[in-house]
ROVO-726928 format. One line per field, with one value per residue (C-alpha): residue number from 1; residue in three letters; x, y, z. Coordinates in Angstrom, 2 decimals. Layout:
<atoms>
nr	NUM/...;
rest	ALA/...;
x	X/...;
y	Y/...;
z	Z/...;
</atoms>
This chain:
<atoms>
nr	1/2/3/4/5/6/7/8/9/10/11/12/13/14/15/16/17/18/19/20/21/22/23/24/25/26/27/28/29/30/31/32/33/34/35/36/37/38/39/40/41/42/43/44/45/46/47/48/49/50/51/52/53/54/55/56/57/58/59/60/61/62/63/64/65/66/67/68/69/70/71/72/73/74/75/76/77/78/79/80/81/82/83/84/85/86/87/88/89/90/91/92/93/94/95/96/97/98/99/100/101/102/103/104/105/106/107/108/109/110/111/112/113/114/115/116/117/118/119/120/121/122/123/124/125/126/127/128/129/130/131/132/133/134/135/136/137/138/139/140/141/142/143/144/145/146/147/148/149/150/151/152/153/154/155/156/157/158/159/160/161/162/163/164/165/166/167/168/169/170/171/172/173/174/175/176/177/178/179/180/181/182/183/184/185/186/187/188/189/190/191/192/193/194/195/196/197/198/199/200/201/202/203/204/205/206/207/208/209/210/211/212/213/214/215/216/217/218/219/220/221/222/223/224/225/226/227/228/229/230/231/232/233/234/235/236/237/238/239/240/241/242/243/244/245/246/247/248/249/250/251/252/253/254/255/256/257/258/259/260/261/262/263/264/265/266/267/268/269/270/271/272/273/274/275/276/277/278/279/280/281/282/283/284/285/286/287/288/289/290/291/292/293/294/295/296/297/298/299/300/301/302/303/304/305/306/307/308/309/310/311/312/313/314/315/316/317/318/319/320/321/322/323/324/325/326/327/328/329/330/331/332/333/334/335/336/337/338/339/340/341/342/343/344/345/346/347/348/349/350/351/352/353/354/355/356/357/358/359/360/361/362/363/364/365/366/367/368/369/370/371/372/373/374/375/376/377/378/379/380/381/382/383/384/385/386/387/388/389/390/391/392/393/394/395/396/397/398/399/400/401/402/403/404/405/406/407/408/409/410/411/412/413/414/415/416/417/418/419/420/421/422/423/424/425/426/427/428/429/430/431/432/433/434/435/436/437/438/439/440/441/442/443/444/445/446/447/448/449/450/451/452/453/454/455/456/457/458/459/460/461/462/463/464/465/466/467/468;
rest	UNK/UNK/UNK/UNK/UNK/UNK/UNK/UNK/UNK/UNK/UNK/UNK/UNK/UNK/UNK/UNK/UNK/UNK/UNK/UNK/UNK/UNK/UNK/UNK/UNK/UNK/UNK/UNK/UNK/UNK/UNK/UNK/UNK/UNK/UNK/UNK/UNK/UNK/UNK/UNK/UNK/UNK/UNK/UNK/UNK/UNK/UNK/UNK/UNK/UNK/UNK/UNK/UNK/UNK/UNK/UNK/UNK/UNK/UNK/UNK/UNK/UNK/UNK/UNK/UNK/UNK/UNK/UNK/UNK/UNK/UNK/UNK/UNK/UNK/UNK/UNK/UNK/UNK/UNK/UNK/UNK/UNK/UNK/UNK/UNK/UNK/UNK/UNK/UNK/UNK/UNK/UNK/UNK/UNK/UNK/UNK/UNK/UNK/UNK/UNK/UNK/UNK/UNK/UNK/UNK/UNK/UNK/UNK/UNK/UNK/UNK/UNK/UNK/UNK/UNK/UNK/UNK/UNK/UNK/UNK/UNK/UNK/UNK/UNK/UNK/UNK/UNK/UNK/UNK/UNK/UNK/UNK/UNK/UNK/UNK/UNK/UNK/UNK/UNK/UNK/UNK/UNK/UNK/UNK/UNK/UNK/UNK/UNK/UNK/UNK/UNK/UNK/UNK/UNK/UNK/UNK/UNK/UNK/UNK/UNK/UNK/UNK/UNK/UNK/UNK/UNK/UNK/UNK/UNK/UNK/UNK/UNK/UNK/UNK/UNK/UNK/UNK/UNK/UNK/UNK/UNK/UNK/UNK/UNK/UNK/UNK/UNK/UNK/UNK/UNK/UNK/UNK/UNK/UNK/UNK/UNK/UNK/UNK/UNK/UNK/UNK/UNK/UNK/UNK/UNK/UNK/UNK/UNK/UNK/UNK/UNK/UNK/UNK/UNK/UNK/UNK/UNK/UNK/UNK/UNK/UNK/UNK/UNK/UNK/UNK/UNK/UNK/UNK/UNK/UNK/UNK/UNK/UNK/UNK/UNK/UNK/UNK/UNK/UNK/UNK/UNK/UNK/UNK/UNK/UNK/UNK/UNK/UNK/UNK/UNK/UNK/UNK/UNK/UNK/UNK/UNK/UNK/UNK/UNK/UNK/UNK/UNK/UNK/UNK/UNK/UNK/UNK/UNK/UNK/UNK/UNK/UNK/UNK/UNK/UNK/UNK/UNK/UNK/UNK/UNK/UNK/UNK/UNK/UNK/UNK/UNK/UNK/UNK/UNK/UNK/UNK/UNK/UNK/UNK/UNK/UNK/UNK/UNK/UNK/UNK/UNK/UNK/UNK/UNK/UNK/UNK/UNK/UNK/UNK/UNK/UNK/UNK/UNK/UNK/UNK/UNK/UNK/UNK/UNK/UNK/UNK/UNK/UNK/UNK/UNK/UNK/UNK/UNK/UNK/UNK/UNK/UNK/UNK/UNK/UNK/UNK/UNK/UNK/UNK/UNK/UNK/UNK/UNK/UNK/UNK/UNK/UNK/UNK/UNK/UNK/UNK/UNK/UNK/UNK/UNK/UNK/UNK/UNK/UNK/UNK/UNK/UNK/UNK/UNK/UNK/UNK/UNK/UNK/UNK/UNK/UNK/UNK/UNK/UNK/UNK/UNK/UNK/UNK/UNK/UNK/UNK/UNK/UNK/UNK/UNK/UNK/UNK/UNK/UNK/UNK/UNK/UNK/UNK/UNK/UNK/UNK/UNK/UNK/UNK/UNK/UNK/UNK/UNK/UNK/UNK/UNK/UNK/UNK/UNK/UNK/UNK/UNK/UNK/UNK/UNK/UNK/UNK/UNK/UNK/UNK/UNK/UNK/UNK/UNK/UNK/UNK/UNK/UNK/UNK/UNK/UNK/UNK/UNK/UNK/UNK/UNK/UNK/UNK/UNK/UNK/UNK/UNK/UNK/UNK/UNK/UNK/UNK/UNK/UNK/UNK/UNK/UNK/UNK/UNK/UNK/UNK/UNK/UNK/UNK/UNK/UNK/UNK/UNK/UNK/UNK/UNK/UNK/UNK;
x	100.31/97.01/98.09/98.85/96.74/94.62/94.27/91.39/92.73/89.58/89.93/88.67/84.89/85.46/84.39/81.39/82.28/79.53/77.94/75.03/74.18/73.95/76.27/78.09/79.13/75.92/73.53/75.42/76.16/72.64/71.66/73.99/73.23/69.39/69.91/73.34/75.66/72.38/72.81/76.18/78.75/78.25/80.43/82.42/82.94/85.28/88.76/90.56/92.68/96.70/95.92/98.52/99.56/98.00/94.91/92.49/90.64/87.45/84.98/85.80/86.53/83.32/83.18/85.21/84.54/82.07/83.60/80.70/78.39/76.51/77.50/78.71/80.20/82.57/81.14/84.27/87.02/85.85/83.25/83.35/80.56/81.28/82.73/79.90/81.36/85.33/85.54/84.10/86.93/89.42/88.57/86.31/89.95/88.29/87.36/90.26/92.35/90.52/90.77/89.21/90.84/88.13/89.48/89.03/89.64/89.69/93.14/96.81/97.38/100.73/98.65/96.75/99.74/100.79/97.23/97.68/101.05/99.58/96.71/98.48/101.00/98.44/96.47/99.46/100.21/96.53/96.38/100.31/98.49/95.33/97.28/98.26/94.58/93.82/96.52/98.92/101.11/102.35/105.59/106.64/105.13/102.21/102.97/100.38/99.08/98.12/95.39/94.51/92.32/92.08/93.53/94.34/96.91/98.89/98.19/99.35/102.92/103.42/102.73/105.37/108.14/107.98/106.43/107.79/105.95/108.00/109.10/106.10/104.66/104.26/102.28/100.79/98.37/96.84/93.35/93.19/95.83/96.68/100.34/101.35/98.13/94.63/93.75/90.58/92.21/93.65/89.82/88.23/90.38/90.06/86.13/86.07/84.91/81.91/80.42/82.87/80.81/80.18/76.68/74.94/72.28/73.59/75.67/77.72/79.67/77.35/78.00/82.17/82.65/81.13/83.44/86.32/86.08/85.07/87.74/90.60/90.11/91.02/95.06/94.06/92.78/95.90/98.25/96.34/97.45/99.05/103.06/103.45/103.41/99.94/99.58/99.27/99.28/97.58/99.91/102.67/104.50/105.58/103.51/104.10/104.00/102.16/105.33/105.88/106.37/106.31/102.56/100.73/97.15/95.05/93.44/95.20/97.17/101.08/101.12/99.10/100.91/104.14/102.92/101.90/105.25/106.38/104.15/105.37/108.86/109.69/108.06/110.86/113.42/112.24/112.41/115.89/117.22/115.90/116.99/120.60/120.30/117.66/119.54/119.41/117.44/114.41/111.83/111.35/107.61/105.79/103.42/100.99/99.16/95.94/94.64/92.48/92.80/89.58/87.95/88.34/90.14/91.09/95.00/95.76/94.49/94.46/94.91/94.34/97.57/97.65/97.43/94.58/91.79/91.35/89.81/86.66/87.49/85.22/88.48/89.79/93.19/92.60/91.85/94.09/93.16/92.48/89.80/87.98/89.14/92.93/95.06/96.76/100.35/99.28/98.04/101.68/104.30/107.18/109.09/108.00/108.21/110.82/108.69/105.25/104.78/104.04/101.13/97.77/95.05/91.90/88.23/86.49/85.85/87.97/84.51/84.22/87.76/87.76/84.57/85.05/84.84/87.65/89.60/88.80/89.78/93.50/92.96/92.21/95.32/98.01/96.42/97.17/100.24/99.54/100.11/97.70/96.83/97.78/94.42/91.73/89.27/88.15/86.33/82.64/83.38/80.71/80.79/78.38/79.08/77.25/78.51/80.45/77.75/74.56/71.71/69.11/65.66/67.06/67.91/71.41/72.77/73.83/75.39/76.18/79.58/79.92/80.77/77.39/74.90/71.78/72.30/72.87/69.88/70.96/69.10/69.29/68.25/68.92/68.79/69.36/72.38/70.71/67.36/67.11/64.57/65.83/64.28/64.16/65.93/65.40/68.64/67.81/69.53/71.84/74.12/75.28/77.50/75.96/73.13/71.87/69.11/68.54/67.77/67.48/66.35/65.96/68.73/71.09/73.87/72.59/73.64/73.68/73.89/73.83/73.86/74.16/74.51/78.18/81.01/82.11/78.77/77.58/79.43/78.26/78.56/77.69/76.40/76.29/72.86/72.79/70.60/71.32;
y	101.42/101.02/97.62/96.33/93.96/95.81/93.63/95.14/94.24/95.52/96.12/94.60/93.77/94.41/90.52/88.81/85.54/83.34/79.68/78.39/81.45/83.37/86.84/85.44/89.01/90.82/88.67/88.21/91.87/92.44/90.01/91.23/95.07/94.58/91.25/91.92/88.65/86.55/86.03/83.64/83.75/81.41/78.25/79.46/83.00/82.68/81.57/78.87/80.33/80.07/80.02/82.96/82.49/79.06/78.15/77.07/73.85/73.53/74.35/77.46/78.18/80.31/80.74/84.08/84.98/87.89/91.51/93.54/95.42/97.18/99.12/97.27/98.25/96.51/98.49/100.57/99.91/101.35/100.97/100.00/101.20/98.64/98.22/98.28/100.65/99.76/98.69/101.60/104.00/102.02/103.08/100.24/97.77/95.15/91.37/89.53/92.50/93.57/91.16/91.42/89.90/88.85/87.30/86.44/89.29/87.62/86.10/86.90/89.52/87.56/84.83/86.69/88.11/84.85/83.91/86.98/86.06/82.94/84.55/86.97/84.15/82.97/85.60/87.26/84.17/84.27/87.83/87.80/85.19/87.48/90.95/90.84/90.80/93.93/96.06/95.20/97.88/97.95/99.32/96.21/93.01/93.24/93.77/94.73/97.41/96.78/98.70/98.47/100.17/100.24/97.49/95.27/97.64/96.13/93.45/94.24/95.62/92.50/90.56/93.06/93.00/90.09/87.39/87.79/90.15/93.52/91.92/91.73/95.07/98.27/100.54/99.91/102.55/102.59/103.88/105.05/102.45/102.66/102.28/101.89/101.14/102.19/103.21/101.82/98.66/98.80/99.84/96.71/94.44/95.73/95.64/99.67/99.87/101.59/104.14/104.65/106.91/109.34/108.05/108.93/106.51/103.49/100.52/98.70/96.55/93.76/94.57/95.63/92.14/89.77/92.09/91.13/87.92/87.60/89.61/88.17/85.12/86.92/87.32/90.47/92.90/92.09/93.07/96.81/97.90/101.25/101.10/104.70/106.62/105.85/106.04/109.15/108.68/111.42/113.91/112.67/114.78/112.34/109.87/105.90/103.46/99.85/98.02/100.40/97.80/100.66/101.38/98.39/98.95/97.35/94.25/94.20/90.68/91.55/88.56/90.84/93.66/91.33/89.97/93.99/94.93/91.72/92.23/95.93/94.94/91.87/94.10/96.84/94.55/93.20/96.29/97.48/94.05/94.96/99.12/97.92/95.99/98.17/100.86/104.09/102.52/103.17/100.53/99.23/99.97/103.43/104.17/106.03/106.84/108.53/109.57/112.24/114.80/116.04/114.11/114.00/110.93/109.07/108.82/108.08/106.13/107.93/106.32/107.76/108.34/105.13/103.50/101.16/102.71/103.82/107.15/108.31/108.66/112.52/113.85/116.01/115.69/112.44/113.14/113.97/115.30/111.65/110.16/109.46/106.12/106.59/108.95/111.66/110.42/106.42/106.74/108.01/104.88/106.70/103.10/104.09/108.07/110.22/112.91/113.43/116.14/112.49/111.92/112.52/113.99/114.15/115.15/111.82/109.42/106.31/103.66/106.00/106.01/103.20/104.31/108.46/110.07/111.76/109.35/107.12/109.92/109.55/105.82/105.72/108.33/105.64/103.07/105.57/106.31/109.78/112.21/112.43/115.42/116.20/117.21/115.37/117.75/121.05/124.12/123.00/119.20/118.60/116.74/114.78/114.38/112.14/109.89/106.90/104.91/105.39/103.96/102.72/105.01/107.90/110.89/112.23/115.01/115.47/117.98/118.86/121.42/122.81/126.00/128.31/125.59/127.21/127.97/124.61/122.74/120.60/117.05/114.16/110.51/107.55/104.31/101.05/98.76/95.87/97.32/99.39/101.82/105.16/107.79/111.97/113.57/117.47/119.20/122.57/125.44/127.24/129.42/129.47/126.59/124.44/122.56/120.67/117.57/115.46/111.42/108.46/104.76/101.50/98.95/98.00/99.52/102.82/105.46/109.22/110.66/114.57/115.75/119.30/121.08/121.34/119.44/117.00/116.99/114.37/112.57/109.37/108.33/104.91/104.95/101.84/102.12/99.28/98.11/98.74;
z	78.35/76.48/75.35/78.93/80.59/83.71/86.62/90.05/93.04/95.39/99.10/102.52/101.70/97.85/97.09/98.34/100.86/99.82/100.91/99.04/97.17/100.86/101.55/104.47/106.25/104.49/106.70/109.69/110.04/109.58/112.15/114.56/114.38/115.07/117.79/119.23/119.71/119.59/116.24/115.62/112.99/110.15/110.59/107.52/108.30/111.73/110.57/112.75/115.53/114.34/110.83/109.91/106.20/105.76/103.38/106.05/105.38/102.86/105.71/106.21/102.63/101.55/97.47/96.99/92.89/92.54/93.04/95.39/93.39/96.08/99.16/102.60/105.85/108.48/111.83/113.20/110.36/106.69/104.23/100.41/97.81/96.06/92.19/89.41/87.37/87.73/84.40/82.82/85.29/83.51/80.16/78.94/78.41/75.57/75.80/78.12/78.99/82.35/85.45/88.64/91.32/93.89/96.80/100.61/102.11/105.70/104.76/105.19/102.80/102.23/101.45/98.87/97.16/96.64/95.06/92.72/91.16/90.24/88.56/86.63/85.66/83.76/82.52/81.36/79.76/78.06/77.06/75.41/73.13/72.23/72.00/68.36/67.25/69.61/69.29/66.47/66.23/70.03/70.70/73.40/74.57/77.47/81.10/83.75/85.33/88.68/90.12/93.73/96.21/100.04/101.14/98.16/97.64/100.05/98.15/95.27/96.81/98.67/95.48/93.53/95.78/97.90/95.79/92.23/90.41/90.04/86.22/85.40/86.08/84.47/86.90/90.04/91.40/95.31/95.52/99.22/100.64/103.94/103.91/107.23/109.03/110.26/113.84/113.22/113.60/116.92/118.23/116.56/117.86/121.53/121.59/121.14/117.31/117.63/119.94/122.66/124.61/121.52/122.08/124.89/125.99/123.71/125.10/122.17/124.18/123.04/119.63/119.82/121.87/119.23/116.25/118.24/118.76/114.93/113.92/116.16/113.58/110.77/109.72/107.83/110.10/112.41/108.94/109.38/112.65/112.46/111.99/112.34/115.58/116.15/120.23/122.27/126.25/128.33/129.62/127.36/124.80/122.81/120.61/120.86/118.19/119.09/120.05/122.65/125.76/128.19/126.81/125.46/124.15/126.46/125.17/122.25/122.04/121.74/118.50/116.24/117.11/116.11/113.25/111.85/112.80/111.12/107.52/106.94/107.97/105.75/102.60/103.69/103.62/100.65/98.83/100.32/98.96/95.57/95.65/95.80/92.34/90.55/88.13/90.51/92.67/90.42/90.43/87.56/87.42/87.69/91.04/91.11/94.39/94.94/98.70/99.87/103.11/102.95/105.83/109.47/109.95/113.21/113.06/116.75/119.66/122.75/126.37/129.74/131.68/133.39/129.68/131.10/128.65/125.30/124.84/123.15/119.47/119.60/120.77/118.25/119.31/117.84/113.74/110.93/107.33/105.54/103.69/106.30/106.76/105.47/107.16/104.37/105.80/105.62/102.36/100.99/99.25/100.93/99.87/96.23/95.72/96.26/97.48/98.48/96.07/93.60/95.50/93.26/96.46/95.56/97.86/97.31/100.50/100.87/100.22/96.52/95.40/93.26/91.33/91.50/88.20/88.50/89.65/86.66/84.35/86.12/85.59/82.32/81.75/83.20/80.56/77.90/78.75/79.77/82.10/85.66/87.18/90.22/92.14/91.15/92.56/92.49/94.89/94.26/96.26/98.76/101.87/103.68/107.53/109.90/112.80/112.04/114.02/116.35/118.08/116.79/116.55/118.04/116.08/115.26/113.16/109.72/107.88/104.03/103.67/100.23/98.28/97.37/98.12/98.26/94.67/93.34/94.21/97.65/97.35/99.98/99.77/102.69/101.92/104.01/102.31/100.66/100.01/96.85/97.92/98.68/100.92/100.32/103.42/104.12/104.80/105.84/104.55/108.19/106.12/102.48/102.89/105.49/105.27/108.44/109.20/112.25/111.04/112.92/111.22/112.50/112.63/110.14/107.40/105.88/103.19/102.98/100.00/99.20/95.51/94.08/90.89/89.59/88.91/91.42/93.54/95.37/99.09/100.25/104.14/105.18/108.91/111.22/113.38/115.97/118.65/122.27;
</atoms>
């Protein structure tokens, strides 16, 4: 309801780990795509091994209290374009009613839900105070509305029906959540998150071997390991979820794979405990959940037959319709809706969710009170594709896939993250829908963006380009 208090929740690398004024993962990921594992991990940014739900001690506690504003990458698992214009999605809420939830995103997501319910505790508490001078004439006192994306939606469900919250709520909505898991996850934590023999020339073991050891730190990226079926075996019919002893991922320890199974397991029980009292077995809060199937997505993680190797992720056999991040199927609360005809799908990537203008019209809807539409986009979408990584200075392809496009005036910048200059890029013109360009850049985090004339036209791709 328009009167309710809105509280961000933003996703993995939606808030900016800093020490001394310096971007902790901005300049170390820098440093390590153009030097390779030369260039160490800030003391603060590798967690202690064993941490698991804990607070870990001041040292490696980097200041966590500035949403990101500009676009960032982790190689291999997703990308976020960061939130400058979340507020303004949400229908401009006024003094004290919006609240972003920055936090470390390195940490247990149980953790962090734990961290939320004390912040809305008290900003709840604060805003039931100020209401009366903002909206008068409301029909009931404040609750919250509970907006998440990527994966501060899990977040925000953990927080809702395992730490507390549900009372307090009146709508949560996941931005591109991924439900059960990202496959993604299973290839950065087994030194396999970029390349993987997709391209030729380029070695990025150097590179995959100092994300995994970074990453093996961090209780988070263990919490998105797929729960669904999520493991095909050459020559097999039948596809294999993580746990499967029979198969085990190679290099992938068995406690992460326990403590996945164990995060999306204790939130199920959770919310079977709570379906027996609720009236119906309603929740007591609305959910709304967005998610897009408009990108090739990696769903599954292919082995050889002898399950000692993962696969290339170029095999098609591999990708599902998804945001290109999210697989459609991850991205659906089955705990929360009865059917997955409740799901709002839109064509927007998973890094533009949180800021896509028509996904802030939806947004602004629930704050009203009003009914969301059920597609949030329409036939003139355009989509920029590029590989998910590459060497550095060599060339590699890019394409732009729209409806009529040499009528609507096809324009292309690239841009590295973190520098604000942005270059033109010529897409040629190969058919009336397909427009084609070959790039290639130096080192470092970079950003495609197409534009064309029409509603809903622009795509943004981030692309990793490392040395080798």
């Amino acid at each position: 309801m328009e009167h309710d208090l809105v509280v961000f929740v933003p996703g993995f690398l939606g808030t900016r780990l800093t020490e001394d004024g310096h971007d902790l993962w901005g300049e170390y990921s820098e440093a390590l795509l153009g030097s390779g594992p030369q260039a160490p991990a800030p003391a603060g940014l590798a967690l202690p091994p064993g941490l698991g739900d804990g607070l870990p001690d001041a040292r490696f506690r980097p200041a966590a209290d500035e949403l990101l504003m500009v676009p960032d990458s982790m190689p291999g698992l997703l990308s976020c374009m960061g939130y400058p214009d979340i507020r303004t999605a949400l229908g401009d809420p006024v003094d004290g009613q919006f609240v972003p939830f920055p936090y470390d995103w390195r940490l247990s997501h149980r953790l962090t839900a734990d961290l939320l319910r004390v912040r809305v505790e008290r900003e709840l508490a604060r805003w039931s105070e100020q209401v009366d001078s903002h909206y008068p004439d409301r029909p009931d006192d404040p609750k919250v509305v509970l907006v998440c994306h990527s994966t501060g939606g899990l977040v925000g469900r953990h927080y809702l029906e395992c730490s507390g919250g549900r009372e307090t709520a009146r709508t949560l909505v996941t931005l591109g959540t991924p439900q059960q898991g990202l496959a993604q996850a299973v290839r950065l934590l087994t030194g396999n998150a970029v390349g993987g023999g997709e391209v030729p020339g380029a070695d990025a073991r150097p590179l995959n071997e100092a994300l995994r050891d970074l990453t093996l730190t961090w209780p988070s990226v263990a919490q998105l390991l797929p729960v669904y079926d999520a493991v095909r075996v050459e020559g097999k019919s039948r596809l294999r979820t993580l746990a499967d002893h029979r198969y085990p991922v190679p290099d992938l320890p068995t406690a992460l794979v326990e403590d996945a199974v164990s995060f999306h397991s204790v939130f199920q029980q959770a919310r079977e405990a709570h379906r027996h009292t609720d009236t119906g077995g309603r929740l007591p809060y609305e959910v709304l959940c967005v998610g897009s199937t408009a990108f090739p997505t990696e769903r599954t993680v292919g082995l050889t037959p002898d399950g000692t190797r993962l696969l290339a992720r170029c095999d098609e056999s591999l990708l599902a319709p998804g945001d290109g991040t999210v697989p459609g199927e991850s991205a659906v609360a089955e705990w929360a809706l009865r059917d997955t005809t409740a799901m709002h799908w839109t064509e927007h990537r998973h890094a533009d969710l949180a800021g896509a203008a028509a996904v802030g019209e939806v947004l602004t809807a629930v704050r009203k009170g009003e009914p969301a539409g059920g597609m949030l986009a329409g036939d003139e979408q355009i989509s920029v594709y590029a590989p998910e990584s590459a060497a550095a200075g060599k060339p590699f392809a890019a394409s732009v896939v729209g409806t009529g496009l040499r009528e609507r005036n096809v324009q292309a910048h690239m841009w590295r993250i973190g520098r604000p200059a942005k270059e033109p890029v010529v897409f040629t013109a190969t058919g009336p829908e397909l427009y084609r360009a070959e790039l290639q850049a130096g080192p470092g985090k970079w950003v495609v963006e197409a534009t064309a004339d029409g509603p809903h036209r622009s795509d943004r791709k981030v692309i990793i380009l490392y040395s080798s």
